[in-house]
C-alpha positions as a Markdown table, in Angstrom:
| # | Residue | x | y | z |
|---|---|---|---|---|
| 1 | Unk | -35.1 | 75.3 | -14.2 |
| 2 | Unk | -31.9 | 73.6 | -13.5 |
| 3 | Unk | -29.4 | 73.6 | -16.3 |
| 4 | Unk | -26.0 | 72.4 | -16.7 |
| 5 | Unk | -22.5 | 73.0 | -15.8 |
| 6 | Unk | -18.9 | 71.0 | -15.0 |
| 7 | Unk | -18.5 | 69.7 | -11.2 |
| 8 | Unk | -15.6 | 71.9 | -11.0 |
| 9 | Unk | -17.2 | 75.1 | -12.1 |
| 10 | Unk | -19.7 | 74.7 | -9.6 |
| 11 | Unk | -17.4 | 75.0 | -6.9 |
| 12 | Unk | -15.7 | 78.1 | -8.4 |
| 13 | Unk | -19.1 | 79.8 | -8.3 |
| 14 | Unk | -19.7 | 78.4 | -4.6 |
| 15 | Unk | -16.6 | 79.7 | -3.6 |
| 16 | Unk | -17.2 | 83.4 | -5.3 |
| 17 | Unk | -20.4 | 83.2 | -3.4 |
| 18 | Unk | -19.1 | 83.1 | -0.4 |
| 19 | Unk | -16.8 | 85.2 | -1.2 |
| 20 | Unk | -19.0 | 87.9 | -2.1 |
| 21 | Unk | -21.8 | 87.1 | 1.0 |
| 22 | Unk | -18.5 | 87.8 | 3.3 |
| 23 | Unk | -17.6 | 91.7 | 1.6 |
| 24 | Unk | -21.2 | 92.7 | 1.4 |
| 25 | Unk | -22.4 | 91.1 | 4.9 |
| 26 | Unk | -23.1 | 93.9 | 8.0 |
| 27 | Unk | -20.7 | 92.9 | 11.5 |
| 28 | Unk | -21.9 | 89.9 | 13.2 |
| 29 | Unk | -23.9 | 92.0 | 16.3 |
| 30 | Unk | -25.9 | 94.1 | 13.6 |
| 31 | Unk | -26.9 | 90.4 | 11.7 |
| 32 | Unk | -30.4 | 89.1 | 12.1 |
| 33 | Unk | -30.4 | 86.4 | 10.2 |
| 34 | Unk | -34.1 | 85.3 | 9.5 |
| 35 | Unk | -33.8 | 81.8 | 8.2 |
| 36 | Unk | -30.7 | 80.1 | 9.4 |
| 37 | Unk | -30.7 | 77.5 | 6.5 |
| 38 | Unk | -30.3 | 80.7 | 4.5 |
| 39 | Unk | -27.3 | 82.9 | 5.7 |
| 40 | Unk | -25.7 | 83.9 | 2.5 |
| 41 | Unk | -29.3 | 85.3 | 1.3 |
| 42 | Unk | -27.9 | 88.7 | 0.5 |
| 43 | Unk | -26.2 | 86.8 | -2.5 |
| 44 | Unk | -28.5 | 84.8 | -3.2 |
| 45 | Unk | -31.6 | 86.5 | -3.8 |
| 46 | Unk | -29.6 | 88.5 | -7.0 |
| 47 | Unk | -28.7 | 85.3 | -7.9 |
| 48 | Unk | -32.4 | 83.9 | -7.7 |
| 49 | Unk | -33.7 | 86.9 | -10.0 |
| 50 | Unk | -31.3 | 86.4 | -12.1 |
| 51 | Unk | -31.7 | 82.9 | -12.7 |
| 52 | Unk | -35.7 | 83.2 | -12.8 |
| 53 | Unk | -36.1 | 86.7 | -14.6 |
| 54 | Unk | -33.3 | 86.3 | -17.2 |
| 55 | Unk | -31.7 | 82.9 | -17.6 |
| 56 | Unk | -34.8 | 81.1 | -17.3 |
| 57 | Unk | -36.7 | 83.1 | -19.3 |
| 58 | Unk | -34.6 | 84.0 | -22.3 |
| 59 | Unk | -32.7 | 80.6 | -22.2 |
| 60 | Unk | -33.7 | 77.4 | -20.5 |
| 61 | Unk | -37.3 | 77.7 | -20.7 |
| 62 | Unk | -37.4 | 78.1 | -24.7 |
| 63 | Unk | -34.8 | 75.9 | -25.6 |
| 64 | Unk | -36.9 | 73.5 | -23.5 |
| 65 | Unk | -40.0 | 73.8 | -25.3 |
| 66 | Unk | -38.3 | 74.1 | -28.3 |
| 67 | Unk | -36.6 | 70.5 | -27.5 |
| 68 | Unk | -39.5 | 69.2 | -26.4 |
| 69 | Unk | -41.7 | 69.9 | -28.9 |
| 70 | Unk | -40.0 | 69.3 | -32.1 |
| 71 | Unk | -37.8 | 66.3 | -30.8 |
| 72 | Unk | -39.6 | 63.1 | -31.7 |
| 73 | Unk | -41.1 | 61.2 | -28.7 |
| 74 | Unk | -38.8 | 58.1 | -28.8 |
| 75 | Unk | -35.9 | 59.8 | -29.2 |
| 76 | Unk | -36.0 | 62.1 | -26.4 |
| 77 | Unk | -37.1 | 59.0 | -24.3 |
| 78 | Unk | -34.4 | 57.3 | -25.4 |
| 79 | Unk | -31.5 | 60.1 | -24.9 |
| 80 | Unk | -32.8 | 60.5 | -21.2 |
| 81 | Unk | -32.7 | 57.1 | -20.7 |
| 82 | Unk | -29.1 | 56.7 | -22.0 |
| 83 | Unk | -28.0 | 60.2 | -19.9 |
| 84 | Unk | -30.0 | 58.0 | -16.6 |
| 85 | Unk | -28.2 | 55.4 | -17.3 |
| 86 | Unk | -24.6 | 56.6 | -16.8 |
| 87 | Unk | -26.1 | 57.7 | -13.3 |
| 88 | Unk | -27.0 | 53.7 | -12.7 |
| 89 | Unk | -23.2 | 52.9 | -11.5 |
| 90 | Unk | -22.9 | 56.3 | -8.7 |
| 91 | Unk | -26.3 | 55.1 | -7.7 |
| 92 | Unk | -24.9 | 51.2 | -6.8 |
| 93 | Unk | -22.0 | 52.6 | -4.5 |
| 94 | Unk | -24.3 | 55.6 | -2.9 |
| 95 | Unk | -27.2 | 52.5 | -1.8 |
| 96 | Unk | -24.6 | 50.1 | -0.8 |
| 97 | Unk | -23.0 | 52.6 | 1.0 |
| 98 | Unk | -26.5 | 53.3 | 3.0 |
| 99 | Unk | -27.2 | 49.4 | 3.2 |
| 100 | Unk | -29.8 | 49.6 | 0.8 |
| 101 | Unk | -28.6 | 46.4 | -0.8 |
| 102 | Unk | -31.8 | 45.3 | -2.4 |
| 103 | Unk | -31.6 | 48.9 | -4.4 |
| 104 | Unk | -28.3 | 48.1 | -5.3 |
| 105 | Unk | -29.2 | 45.3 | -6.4 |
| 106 | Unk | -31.6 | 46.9 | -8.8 |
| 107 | Unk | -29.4 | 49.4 | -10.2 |
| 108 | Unk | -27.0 | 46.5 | -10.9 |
| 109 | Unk | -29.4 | 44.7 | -13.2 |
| 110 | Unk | -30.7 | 47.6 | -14.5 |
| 111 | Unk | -27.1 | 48.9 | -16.0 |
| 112 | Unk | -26.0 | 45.8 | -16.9 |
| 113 | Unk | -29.4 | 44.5 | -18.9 |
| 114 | Unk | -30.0 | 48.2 | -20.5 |
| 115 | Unk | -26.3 | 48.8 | -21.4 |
| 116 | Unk | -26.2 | 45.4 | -23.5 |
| 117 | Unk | -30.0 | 44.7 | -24.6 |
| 118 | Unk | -30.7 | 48.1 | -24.4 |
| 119 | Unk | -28.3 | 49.4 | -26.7 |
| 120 | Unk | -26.4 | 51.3 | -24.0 |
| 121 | Unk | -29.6 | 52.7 | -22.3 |
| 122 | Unk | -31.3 | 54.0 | -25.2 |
| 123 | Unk | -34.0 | 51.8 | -24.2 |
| 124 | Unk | -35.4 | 50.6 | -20.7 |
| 125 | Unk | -35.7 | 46.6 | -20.7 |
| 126 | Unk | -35.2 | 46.6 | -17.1 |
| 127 | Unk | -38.5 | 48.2 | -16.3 |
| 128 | Unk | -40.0 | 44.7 | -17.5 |
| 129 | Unk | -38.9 | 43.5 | -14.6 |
| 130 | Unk | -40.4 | 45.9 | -12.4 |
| 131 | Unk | -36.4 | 47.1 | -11.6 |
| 132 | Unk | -37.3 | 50.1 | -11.0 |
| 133 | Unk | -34.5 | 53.1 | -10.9 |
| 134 | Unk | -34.2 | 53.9 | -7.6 |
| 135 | Unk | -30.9 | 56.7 | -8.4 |
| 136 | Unk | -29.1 | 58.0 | -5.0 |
| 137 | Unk | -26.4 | 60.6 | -5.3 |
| 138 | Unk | -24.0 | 61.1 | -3.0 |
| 139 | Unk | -26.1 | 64.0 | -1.1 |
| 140 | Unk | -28.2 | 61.5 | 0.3 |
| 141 | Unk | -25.5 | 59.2 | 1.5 |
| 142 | Unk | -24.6 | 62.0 | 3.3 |
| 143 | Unk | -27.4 | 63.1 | 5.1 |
| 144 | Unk | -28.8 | 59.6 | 5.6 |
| 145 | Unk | -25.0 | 59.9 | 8.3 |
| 146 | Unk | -26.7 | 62.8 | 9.6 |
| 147 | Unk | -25.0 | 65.2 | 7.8 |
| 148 | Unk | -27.5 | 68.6 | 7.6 |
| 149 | Unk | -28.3 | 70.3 | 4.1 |
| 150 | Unk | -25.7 | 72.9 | 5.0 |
| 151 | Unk | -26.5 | 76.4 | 3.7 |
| 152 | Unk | -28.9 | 77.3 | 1.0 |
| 153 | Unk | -27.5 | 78.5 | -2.4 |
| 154 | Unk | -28.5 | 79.5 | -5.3 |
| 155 | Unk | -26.0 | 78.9 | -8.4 |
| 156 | Unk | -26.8 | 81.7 | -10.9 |
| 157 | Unk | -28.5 | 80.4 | -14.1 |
| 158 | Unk | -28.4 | 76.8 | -12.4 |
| 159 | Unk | -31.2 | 77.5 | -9.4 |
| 160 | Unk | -31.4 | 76.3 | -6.2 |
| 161 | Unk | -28.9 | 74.2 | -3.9 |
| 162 | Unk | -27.3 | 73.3 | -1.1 |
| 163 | Unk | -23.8 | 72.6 | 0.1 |
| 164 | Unk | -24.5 | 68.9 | 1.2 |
| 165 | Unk | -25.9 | 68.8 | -2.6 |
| 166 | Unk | -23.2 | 70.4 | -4.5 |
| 167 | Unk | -20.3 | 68.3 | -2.3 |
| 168 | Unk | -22.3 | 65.4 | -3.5 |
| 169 | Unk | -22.8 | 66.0 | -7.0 |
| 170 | Unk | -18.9 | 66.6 | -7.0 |
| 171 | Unk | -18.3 | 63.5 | -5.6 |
| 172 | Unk | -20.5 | 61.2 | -8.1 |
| 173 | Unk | -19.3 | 63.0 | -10.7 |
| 174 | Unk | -15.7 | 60.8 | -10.1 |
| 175 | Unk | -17.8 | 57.4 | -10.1 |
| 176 | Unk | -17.4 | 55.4 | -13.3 |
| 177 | Unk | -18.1 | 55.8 | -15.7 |
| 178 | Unk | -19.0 | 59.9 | -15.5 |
| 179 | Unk | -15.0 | 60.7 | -14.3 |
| 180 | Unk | -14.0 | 59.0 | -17.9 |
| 181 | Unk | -16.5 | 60.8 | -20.0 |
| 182 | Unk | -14.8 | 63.7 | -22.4 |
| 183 | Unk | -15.8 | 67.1 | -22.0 |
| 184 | Unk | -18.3 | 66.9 | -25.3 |
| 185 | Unk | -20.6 | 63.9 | -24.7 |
| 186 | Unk | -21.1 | 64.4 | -20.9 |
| 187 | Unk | -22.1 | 68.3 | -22.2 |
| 188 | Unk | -24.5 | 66.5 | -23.8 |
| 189 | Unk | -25.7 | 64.2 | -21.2 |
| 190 | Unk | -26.1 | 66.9 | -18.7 |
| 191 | Unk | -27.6 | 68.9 | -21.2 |
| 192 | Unk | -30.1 | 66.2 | -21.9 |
| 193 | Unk | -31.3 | 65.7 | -18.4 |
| 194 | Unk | -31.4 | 70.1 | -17.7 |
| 195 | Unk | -34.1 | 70.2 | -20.7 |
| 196 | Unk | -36.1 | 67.4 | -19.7 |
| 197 | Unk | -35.9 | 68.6 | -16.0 |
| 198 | Unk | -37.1 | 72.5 | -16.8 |
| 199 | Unk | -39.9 | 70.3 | -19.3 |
| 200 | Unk | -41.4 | 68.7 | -15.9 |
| 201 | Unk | -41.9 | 71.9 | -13.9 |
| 202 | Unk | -43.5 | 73.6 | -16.2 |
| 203 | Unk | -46.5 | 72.7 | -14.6 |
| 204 | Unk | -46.1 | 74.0 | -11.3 |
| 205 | Unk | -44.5 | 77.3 | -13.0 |
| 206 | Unk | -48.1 | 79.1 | -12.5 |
| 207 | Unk | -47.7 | 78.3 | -8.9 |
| 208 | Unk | -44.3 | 80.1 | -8.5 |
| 209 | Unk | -45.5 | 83.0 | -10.4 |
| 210 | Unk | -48.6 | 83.3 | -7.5 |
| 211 | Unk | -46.3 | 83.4 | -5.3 |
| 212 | Unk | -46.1 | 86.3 | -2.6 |
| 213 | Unk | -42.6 | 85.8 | -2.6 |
| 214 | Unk | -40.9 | 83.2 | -5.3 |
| 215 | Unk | -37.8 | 83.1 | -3.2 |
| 216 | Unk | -38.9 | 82.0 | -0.7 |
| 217 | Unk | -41.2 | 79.7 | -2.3 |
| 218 | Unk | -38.5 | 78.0 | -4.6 |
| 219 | Unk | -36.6 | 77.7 | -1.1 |
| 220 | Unk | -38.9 | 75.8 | 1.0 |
| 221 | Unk | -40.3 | 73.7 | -1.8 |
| 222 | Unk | -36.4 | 72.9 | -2.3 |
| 223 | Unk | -35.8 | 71.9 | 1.3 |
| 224 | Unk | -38.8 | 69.6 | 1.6 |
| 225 | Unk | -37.6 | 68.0 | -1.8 |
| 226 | Unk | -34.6 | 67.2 | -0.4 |
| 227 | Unk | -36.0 | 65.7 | 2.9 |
| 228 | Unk | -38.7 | 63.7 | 0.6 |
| 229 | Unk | -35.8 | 62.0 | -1.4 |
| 230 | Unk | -33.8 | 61.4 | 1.9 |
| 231 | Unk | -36.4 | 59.9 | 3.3 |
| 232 | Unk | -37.4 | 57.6 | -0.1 |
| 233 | Unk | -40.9 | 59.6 | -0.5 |
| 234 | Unk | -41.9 | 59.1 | 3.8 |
| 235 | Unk | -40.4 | 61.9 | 5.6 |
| 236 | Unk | -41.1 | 61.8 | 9.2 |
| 237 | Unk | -43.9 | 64.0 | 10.3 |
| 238 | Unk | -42.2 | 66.8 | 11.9 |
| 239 | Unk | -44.3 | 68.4 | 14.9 |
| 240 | Unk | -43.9 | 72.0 | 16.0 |
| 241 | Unk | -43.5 | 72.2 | 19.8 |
| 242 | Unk | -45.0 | 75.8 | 19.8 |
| 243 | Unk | -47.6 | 75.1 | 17.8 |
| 244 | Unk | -48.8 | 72.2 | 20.0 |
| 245 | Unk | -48.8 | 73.8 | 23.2 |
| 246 | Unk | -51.1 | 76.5 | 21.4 |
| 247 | Unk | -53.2 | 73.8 | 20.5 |
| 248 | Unk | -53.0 | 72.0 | 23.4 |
| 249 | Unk | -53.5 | 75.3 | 25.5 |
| 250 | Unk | -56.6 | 75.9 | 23.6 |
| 251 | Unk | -57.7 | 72.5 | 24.2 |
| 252 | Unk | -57.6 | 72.9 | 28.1 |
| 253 | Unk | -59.6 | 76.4 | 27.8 |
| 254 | Unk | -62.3 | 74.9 | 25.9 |
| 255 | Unk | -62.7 | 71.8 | 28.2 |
| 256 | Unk | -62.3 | 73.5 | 31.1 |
């Protein structure tokens, strides 16, 4: 669902967003707002429908399938890998910078081995060596300090965000070697890794479309993606306190 645009874009559109949430928002006393991880929702969900029921559907979702199924197999596997590979660098900094050295390590061996043998990227000799790409953006350096998702947003035609992510996606984009790329070949690259993103949620489309409400759906589903990459796939089990003592309440009735 996710498509492509410039950094610096990006933060035009999250400053309009703002903007706009601030002249169509009610005075603060009349606000209910019912998900505070959502307070710019009034702009948002426009933005969501938008992005689902028109961009999505007229734009990203064809030209992925058409991508995907008349582009030959090794060639598309190759071009991501090459796009993946300009991330390898960000990704070095961003675990070193959360002591993650052994992952740094790995990203280091991985650019340098599939930028030389494999003919800059294009294919994956590191995976031989069970170097697995373990890519961090800068999001995640971020809230591994503690720093929250910030408010949801969604960037129209793009889909959904955060402000923790978009800060962070600004920032690796000036890592080398992504700040040096011209305009043209990082269109590409970002263009690369859109279609083959909408191409692997296509399965779990059916489930969106079930939905009672998509918006919300897409949001949640977004939030606990984010904590499950935070967290390198074991998120801590959060328990809710009101939930327990209902259970525990219960408990005591039943026993006693």
């Amino acid at each position: 669902m996710t498509f492509f645009v410039s950094p610096y874009f990006r933060t035009i559109i999250m400053a309009v967003m703002v903007l706009l949430s601030g002249c169509s928002s009610t005075p603060a006393s009349d606000t209910n707002i019912a998900d505070s991880r959502d307070p710019l929702e009034v702009v948002n969900r426009p933005f969501w429908t938008f992005t689902w029921d028109y961009a999505d559907k007229y734009v990203a979702k064809p030209v992925s399938e058409f991508y995907t199924t008349y582009t030959p197999t090794f060639l598309r596997t190759g071009l991501y890998n090459m796009a993946l590979n300009l991330n390898e660098p960000s990704s070095i900094i961003n675990n070193l910078l959360q002591l993650k050295f052994t992952d740094a390590a790995k990203n280091t061996g991985r650019f340098l081995l599939n930028s030389t043998i494999g003919l800059l990227g294009f294919y994956d000799p590191a995976s031989d060596f069970q170097w697995s790409s373990s890519q961090e953006e800068f999001g995640e350096v971020l809230g591994s300090y503690g720093v929250s998702d910030g408010p949801f947003l969604v960037i129209p035609a793009l889909g959904p965000s955060s402000v923790r992510e978009e800060v962070g996606d600004y920032v690796d984009g000036l890592y080398w070697p992504l700040a040096v790329i011209d305009f043209w070949p990082n269109i590409v690259r970002l263009g690369v890794i859109g279609l083959e993103k909408r191409a692997s949620i296509s399965d779990q489309e059916q489930l969106l479309k079930e939905s009672t409400d998509p918006y919300e759906f897409i949001k949640n589903a977004y939030f606990q993606n984010m904590n499950y990459r935070l967290y390198d796939g074991n998120p801590p089990i959060v328990i809710d306190e009101e939930e327990e003592a209902e259970i525990e309440a219960l408990l005591e009735e039943f026993g006693g």
